[in-house]
N, C-alpha and C positions, 0 to 999 in steps of 0.2 A: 380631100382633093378639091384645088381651087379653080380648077380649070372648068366652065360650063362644058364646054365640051365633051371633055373627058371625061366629065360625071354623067352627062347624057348615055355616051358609047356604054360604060358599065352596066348603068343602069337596064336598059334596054338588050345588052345582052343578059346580063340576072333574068327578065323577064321572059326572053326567049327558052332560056332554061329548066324557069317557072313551070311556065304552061306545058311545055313537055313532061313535068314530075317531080322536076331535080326537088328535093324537100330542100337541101342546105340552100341554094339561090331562093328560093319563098322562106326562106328562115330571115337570111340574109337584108330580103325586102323589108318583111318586115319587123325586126331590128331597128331598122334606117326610120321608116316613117312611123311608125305604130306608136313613139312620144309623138309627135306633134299630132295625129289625130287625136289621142289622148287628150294633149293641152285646151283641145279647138272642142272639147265634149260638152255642150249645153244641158245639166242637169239642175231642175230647175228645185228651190229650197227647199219646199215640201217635201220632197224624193232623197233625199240625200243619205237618206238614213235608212234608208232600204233598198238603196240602188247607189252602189259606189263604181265608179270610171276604171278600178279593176277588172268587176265583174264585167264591166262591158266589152272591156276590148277582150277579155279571154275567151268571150264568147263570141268577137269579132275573128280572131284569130283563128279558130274552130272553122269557122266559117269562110274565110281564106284557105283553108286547105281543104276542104269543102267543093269548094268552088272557082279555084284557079286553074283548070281544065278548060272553063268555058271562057276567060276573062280573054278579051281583044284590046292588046293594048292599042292606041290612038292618040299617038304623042309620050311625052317625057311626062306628064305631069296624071298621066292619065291612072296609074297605077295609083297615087296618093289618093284619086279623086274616088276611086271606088272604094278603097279601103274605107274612105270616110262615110261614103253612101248606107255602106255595110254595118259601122259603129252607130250613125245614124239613126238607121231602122232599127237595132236593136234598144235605143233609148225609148225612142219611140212605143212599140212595140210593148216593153218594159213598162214605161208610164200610162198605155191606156189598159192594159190588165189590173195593173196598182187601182186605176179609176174606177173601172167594174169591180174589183172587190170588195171596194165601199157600199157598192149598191148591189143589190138590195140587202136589206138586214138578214145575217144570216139565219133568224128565225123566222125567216121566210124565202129559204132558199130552198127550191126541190131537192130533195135526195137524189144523188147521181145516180144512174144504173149499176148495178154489180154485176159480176162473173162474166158469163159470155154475153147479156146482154151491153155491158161495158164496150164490147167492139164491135161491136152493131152501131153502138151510138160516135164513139169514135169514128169510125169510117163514115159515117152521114158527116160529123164534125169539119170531116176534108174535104166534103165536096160530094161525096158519091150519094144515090139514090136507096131505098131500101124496095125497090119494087118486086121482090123475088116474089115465086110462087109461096114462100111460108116465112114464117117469121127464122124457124128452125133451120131451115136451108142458109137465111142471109146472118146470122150465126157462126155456123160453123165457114162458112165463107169465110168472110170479114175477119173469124179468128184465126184461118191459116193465113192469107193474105194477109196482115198486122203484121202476124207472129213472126212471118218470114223478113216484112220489109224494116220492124223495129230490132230484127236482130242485126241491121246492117247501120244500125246507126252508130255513133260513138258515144261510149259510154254514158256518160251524163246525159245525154238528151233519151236515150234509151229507160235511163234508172227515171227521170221527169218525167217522161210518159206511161209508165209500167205504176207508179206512187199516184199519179193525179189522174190519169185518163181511163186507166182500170182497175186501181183498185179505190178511187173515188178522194184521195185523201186533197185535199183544201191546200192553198198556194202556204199557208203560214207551217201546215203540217208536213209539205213536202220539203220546204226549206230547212226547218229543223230536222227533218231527218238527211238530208245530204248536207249539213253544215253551210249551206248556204244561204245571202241574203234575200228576201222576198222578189225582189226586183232581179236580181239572178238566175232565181226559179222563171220567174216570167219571159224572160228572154230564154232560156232553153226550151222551155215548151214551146214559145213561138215559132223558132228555127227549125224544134225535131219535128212540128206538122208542117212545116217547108218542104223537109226533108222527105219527110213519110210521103209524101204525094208524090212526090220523083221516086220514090225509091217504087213505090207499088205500079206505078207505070201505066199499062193498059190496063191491068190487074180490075182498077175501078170502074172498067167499062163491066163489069160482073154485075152492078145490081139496074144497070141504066134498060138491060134487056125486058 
């Protein structure tokens, strides 16, 4: 459609549709822009080989249906502008995990916590406090409240968090086991502790008492 206009009207109604739920209109969206954010994806040479511009937008994608409840459009242009925000942050994001995993040597890297102390440390990891009356209490806490908010996530950010945040396994070991690239891993983990903090809600006002 050549008409600016015309492609405005569409567009803007797609996005009215959007925000409401409609999935085929946010399909449709992004369809239309999701090459050119792609094209415009700055990943720098170092990275290339462990962070490919598939993995990004898919997990850009994710993240649009995710988050298109809250998006206010503001203008014709503004829709492209957030999807890119979105891809963005996930390069981002992706690249300074990649950076801490060089450092420190991993034979000198602490052992993670296991079993339930696993989300003890996870929930500290998001922000919450560990000030409970026992260590035992902020345990079994932290492991329903997880349990409940990582069962709402989608799949893969779910399977990354459950591989790396409890049961300890290394970004190189998480990726090999879901078949995907290191920098993939990293940007799912980053988005499902997004996620995990929305989803738990007041929930993390539990350990700040």
């Amino acid at each position: 459609m050549n008409n600016p206009k015309a492609t405005s009207f569409v567009e803007d109604a797609l996005l009215s549709k959007a925000t409401g739920g409609d999935i085929d209109a946010l399909s449709a969206l992004l369809n239309h822009h999701g090459p050119q954010v792609r094209q415009e994806l700055s990943i720098g040479k170092q990275w290339r080989s462990v962070l490919d511009a598939d993995d990004v937008m898919q997990v850009t994608y994710i993240e649009a249906f995710l988050q298109i409840g809250r998006f206010v459009p503001k203008g014709s242009a503004s829709f492209l502008a957030w999807l890119r925000r979105i891809a963005q942050n996930n390069v981002r994001d992706a690249v300074k995990a990649l950076e801490r995993e060089k450092r420190p040597p991993p034979s000198k890297r602490i052992q993670p916590p296991r079993g339930d102390d696993s989300y003890v440390a996870l929930y500290e990891l998001l922000g919450a406090t560990s000030t409970t009356p026992s260590r035992a209490a902020a345990r079994q806490e932290s492991k329903r409240i997880l349990g409940a908010a990582i069962a709402r996530l989608p799949q893969d950010y779910a399977t990354a968090v459950r591989l790396h945040d409890l049961e300890g396994r290394t970004g190189p070991e998480v990726a090999t086991a879901m078949g995907r690239s290191r920098g993939a891993t990293f940007m799912l983990l980053a988005r499902a502790h997004d996620r995990l903090r929305e989803n738990m809600g007041a929930a993390t006002n539990f350990f700040s008492h």
